[in-house]
C-alpha positions in Angstrom: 0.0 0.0 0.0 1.9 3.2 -1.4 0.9 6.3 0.5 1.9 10.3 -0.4 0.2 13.2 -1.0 -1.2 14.1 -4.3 -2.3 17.4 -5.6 -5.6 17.6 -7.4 -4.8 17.6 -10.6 -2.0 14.2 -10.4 -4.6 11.8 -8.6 -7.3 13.2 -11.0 -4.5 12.1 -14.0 -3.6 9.1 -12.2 -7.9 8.2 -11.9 -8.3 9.2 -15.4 -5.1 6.9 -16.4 -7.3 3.8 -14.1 -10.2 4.1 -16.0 -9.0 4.6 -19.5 -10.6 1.1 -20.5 -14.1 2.7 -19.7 -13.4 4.9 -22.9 -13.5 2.0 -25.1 -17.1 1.1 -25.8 -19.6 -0.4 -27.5 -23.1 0.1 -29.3 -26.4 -1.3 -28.9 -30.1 -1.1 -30.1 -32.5 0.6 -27.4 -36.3 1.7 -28.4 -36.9 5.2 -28.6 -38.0 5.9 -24.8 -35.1 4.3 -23.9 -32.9 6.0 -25.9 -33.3 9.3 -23.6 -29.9 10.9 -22.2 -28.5 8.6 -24.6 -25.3 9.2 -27.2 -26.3 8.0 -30.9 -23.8 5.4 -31.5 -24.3 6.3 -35.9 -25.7 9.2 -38.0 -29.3 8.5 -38.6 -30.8 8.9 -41.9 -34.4 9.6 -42.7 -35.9 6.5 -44.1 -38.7 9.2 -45.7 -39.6 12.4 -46.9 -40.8 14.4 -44.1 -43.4 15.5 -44.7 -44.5 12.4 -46.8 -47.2 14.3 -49.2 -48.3 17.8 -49.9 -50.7 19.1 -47.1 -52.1 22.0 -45.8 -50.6 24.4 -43.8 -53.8 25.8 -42.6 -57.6 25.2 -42.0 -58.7 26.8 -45.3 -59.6 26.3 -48.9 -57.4 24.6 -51.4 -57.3 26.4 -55.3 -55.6 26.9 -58.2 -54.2 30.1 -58.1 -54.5 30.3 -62.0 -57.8 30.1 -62.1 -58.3 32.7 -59.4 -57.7 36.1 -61.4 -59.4 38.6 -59.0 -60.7 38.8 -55.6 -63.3 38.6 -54.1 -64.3 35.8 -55.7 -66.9 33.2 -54.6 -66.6 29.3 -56.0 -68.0 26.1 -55.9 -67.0 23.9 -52.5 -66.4 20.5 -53.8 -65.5 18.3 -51.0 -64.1 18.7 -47.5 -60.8 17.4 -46.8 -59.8 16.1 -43.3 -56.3 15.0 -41.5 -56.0 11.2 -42.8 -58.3 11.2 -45.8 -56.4 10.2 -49.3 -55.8 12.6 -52.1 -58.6 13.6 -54.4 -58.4 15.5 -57.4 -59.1 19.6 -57.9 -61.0 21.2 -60.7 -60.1 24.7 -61.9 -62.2 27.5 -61.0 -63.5 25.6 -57.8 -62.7 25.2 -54.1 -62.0 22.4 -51.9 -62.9 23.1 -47.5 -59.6 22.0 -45.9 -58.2 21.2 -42.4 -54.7 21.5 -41.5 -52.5 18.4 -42.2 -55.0 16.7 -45.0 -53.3 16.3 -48.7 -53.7 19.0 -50.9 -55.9 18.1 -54.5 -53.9 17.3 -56.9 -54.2 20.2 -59.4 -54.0 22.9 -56.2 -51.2 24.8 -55.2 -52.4 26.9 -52.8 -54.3 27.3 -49.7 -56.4 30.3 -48.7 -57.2 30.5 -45.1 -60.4 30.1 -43.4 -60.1 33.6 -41.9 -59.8 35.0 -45.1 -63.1 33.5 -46.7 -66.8 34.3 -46.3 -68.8 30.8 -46.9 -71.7 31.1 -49.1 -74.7 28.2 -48.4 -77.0 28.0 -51.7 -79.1 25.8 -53.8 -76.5 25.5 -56.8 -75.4 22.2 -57.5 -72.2 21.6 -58.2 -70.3 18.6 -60.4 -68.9 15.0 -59.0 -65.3 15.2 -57.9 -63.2 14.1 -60.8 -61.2 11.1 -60.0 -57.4 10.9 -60.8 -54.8 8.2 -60.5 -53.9 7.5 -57.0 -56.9 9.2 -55.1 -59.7 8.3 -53.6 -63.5 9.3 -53.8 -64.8 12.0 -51.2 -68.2 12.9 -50.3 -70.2 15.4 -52.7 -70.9 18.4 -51.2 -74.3 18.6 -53.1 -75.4 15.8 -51.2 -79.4 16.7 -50.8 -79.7 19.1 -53.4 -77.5 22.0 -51.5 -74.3 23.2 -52.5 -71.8 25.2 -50.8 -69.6 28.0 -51.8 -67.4 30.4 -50.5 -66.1 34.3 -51.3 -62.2 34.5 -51.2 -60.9 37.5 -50.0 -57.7 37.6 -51.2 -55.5 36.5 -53.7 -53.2 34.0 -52.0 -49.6 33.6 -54.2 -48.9 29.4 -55.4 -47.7 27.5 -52.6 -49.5 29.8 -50.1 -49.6 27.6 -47.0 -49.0 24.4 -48.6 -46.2 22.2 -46.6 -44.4 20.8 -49.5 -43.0 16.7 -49.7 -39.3 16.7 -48.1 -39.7 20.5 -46.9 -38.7 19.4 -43.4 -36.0 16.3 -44.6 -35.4 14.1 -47.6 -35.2 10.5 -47.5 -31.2 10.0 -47.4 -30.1 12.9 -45.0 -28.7 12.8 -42.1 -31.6 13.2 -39.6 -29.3 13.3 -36.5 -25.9 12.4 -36.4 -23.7 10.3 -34.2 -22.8 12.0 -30.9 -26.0 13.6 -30.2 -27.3 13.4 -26.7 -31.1 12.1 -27.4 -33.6 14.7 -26.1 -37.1 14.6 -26.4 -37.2 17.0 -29.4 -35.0 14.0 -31.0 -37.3 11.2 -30.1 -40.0 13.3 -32.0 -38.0 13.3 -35.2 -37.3 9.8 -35.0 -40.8 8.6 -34.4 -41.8 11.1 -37.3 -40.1 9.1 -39.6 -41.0 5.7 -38.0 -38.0 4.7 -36.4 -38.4 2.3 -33.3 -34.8 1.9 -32.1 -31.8 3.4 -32.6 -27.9 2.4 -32.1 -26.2 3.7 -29.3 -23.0 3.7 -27.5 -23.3 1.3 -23.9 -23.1 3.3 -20.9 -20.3 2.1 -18.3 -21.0 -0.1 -15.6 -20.8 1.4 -12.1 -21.6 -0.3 -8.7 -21.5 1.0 -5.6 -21.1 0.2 -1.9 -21.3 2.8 1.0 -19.0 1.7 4.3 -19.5 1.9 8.0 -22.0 0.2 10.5 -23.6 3.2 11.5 -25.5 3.5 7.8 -28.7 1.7 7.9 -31.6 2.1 4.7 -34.0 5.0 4.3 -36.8 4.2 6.1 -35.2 2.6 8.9 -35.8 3.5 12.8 -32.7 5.5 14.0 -31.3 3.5 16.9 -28.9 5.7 19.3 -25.4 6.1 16.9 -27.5 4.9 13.6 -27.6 7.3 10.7 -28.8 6.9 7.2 -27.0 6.1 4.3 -26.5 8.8 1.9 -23.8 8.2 0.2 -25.1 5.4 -1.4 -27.9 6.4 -3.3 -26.3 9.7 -3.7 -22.8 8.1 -6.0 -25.4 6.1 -8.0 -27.6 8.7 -9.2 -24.4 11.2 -9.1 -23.1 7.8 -11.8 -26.7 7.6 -13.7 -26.7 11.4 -14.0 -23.7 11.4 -15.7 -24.0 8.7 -18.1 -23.4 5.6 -16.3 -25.5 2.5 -15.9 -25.3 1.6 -12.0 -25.9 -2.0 -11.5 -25.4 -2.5 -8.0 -26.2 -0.3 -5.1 -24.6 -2.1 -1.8 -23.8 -1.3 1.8 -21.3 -2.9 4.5 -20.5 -2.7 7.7 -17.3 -2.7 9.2 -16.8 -6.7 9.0 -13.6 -7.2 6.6 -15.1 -10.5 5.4 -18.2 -9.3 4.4 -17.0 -6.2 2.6 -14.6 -8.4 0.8 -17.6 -11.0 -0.3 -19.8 -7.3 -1.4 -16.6 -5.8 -3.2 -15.7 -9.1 -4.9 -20.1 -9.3 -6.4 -19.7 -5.8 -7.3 -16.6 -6.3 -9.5 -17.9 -8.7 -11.0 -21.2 -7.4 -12.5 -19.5 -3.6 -13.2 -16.5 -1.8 -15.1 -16.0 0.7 -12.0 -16.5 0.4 -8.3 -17.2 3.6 -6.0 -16.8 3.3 -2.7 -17.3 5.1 0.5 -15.9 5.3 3.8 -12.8 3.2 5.3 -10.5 5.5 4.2 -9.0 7.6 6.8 -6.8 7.1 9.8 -9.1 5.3 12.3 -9.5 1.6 14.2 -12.7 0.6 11.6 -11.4 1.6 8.3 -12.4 -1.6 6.2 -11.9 -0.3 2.5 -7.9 0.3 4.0 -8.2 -3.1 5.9 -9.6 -5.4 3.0 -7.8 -3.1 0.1 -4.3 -2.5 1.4 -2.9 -6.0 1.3 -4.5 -6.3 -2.6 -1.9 -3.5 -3.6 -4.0 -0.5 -3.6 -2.9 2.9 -3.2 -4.1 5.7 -0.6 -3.1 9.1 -0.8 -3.9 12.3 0.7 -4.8 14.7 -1.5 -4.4 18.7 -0.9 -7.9 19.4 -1.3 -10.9 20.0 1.3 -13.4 18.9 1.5 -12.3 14.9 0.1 -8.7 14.7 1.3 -8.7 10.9 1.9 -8.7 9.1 -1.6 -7.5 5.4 -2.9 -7.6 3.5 -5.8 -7.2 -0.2 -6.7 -8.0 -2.8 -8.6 -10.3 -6.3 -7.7 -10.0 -8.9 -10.6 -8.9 -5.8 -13.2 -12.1 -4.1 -11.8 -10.9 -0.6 -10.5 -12.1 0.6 -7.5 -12.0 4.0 -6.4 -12.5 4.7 -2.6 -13.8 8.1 -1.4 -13.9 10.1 1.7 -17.3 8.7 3.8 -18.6 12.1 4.9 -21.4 12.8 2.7 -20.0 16.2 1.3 -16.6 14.6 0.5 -18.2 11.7 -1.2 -19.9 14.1 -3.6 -17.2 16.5 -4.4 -15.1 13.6 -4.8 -17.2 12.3 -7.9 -17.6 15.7 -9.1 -13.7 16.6 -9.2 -12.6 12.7 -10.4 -15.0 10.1 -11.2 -17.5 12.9 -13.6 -15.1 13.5 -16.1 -14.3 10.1 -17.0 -17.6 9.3 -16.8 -18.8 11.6 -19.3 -16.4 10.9 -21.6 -16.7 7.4 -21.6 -20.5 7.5 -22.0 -20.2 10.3 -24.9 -21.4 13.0 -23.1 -20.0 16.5 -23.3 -17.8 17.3 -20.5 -18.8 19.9 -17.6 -17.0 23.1 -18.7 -16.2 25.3 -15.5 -17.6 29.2 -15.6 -16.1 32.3 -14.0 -18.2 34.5 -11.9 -17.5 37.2 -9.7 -18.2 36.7 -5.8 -20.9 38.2 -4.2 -19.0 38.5 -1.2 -15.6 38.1 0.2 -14.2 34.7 1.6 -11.2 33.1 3.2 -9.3 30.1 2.0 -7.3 27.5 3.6 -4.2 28.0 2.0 -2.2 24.7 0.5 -5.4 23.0 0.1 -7.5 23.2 -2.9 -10.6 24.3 -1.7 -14.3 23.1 -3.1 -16.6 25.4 -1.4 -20.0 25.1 -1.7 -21.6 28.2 -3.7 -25.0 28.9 -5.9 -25.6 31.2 -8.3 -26.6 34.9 -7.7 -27.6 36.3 -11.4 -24.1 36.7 -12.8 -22.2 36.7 -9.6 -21.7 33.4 -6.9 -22.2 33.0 -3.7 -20.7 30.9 -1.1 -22.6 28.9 1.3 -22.0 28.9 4.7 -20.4 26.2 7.1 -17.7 23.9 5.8 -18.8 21.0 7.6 -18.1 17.8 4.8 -21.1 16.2 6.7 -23.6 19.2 6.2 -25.5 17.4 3.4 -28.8 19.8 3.7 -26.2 23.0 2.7 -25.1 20.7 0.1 -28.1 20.7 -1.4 -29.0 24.1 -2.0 -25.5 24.2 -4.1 -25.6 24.4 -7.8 -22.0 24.8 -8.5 -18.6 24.6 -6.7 -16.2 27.5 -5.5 -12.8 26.0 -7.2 -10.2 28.2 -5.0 -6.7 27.5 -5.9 -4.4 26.2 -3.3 -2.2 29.4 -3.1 -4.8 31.9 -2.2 -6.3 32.3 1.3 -8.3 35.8 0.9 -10.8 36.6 -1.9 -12.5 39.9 -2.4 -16.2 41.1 -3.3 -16.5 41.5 -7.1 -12.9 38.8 -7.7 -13.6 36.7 -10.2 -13.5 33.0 -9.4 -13.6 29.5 -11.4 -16.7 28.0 -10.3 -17.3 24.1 -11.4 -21.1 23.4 -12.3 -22.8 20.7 -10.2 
């Protein structure tokens, strides 16, 4: 078991150099709903025109903008056309009553909107529909003796409101290409052109066990010296969040045996191990205890909060063991584990901002320091207490205070490097 101390940036080198076989991955078919926070493994091409025939733009009335010389102008209704009814054909000089999304007539190449018509109800017949290759029959108008007409106002120019085949996408382009991060607005563009599934790249496998036999499960009665266990479900959705597929969610005492048994079943379902706890100078440190012999290394790092860190590997499964206060756990992922993560999975990495501080602060000096902070319109500011257990404050956070090692005083207004959380 080597030991040292490490500044932030070599253990986050030597982590990153650990879990460079996470970067190599593979693809696989997911439907669409499952394909959400996912990284498109291909470019997808759009098996169809989008959209798929002419239509209307608008609820309106389709003509021929030939035949319409002057406005007003009041014509014959021939049929109504709804969303979902097949293609008829258009006779010049006449109108045919629209809804927005049905196929335009063939013959019509424009569509006047309702709000600029005046409908006209009569006793003048009017002709059948005149049938053309590849439509379909619609319902006279004249039906019962009475025909329908309507005054156009205005004298729409061709194509007026008509979505045109392939205006959106061809069949043949690229619809989305590889590396996009599926969003909903995605999933819409795939089902549009009836895609089920798409290719795309594995996630990593991450387990993880939280340490210590004070931790019992949510939900538990607190016995005197009991406390929950957050650290648990708060590395796996910290792993899910950023790309990860968490297959195991354990916790252990302080029995070296039976951390050894959990450790050895976690390795052996995952690509990456977090753990929790064990790590620091005390009589109960079991991650040490059960690690140390194995060859792993533990190192203090100069940073606060998540000084304590080690790294190992069980059956060429690497482990990386964090601080077990619930604040140290988190900045821990945040600073080591999230960028590799994010890589691996094909997510865009976490780019820090600079803000100025709201107000002043001190700094430990030859420590890194991750200080709690949120937002504050443009500026940040830091959150009180730097207790690594004070989980509630850690939850108002949205972002990190990154203070450099060599700076112990900051002023209202300084600009900072703040890391998103």
């Amino acid at each position: 078991m080597a030991g040292g101390r490490r500044s932030v940036e070599e253990h986050a080198r030597h982590v990153a150099t650990l879990l460079s076989p996470l970067l190599i991955r593979g693809t696989e078919p997911v439907p669409l709903l499952e394909a959400l926070g996912r990284v498109l493994a291909e470019d997808v091409v759009a098996p169809i025109d989008l959209p798929t025939f002419r239509n209307s733009q608008m609820d309106g009335y389709a003509v021929d903008t030939a035949s319409l010389t002057a406005a007003p102008a009041t014509l014959p209704v021939r049929a109504v056309l709804a969303a979902g009814d097949g293609v008829v054909a258009h006779v010049p000089g006449t109108a045919t009553k629209i809804m927005t999304g049905a196929p335009l007539p063939t013959g019509a190449d424009a569509v006047v909107p309702v709000e600029d018509t005046v409908p006209v109800e009569d006793t003048v017949p009017v002709e059948d529909t005149v049938p053309v290759e590849d439509t379909v029959p619609v319902e006279d108008t004249a039906a019962e003796g009475r025909g329908l007409r309507v005054t156009v106002c205005t004298l729409p120019e061709p194509g007026a409101y008509v979505r045109e085949r392939g205006s959106d996408i061809h069949r043949g382009r690229t619809l989305l290409p590889a590396g996009t991060v599926v969003a909903a607005r995605h999933v819409a563009a795939l089902a549009a052109v009836g895609l089920t599934h798409v290719s795309v790249r594995t996630r990593p496998r991450v387990a993880v066990i939280s340490t210590g036999s004070e931790l019992v499960p949510g939900g538990s009665v607190l016995a005197p010296g009991k406390i929950h266990d957050s650290n648990g479900p708060a590395l796996a959705a910290s792993a899910a969040a950023n790309g990860a597929l968490v297959v195991s969610v354990d916790r252990s005492g302080d029995d070296a045996e039976v951390f050894a048994a959990k450790l050895a079943r976690a390795a052996s379902v995952a690509e990456v191990v977090f753990t929790s706890g064990g790590v620091s100078k005390g009589d109960f440190e079991v991650v040490k205890d059960v690690l140390g012999p194995r060859g792993a290394e533990f190192v203090s790092v100069a940073m606060q909060p998540g000084g304590p860190q080690g790294t190992a590997l069980v059956d060429s499964v690497p482990v990386l063991t964090f601080p077990g206060n619930p604040v140290s756990a988190l900045v821990s992922f945040e600073v080591f584990a999230r960028p590799v993560l994010r890589a691996a999975a094909g997510l865009p990495a976490v780019e820090p901002e600079t803000r100025p501080l709201s107000t002043g602060l001190s700094s430990v000096p030859g420590k890194r320091q991750f200080l709690r902070a949120r937002r504050d319109g443009g500026a940040v500011v830091a959150i009180p207490g730097a207790g690594s257990h004070l989980i509630a404050a850690m939850a108002t956070a949205d972002v990190l205070l990154d203070i450099p090692a060599d700076t112990s005083d900051l002023e209202p207004g300084e600009l900072v490097k703040v890391l998103p959380l």
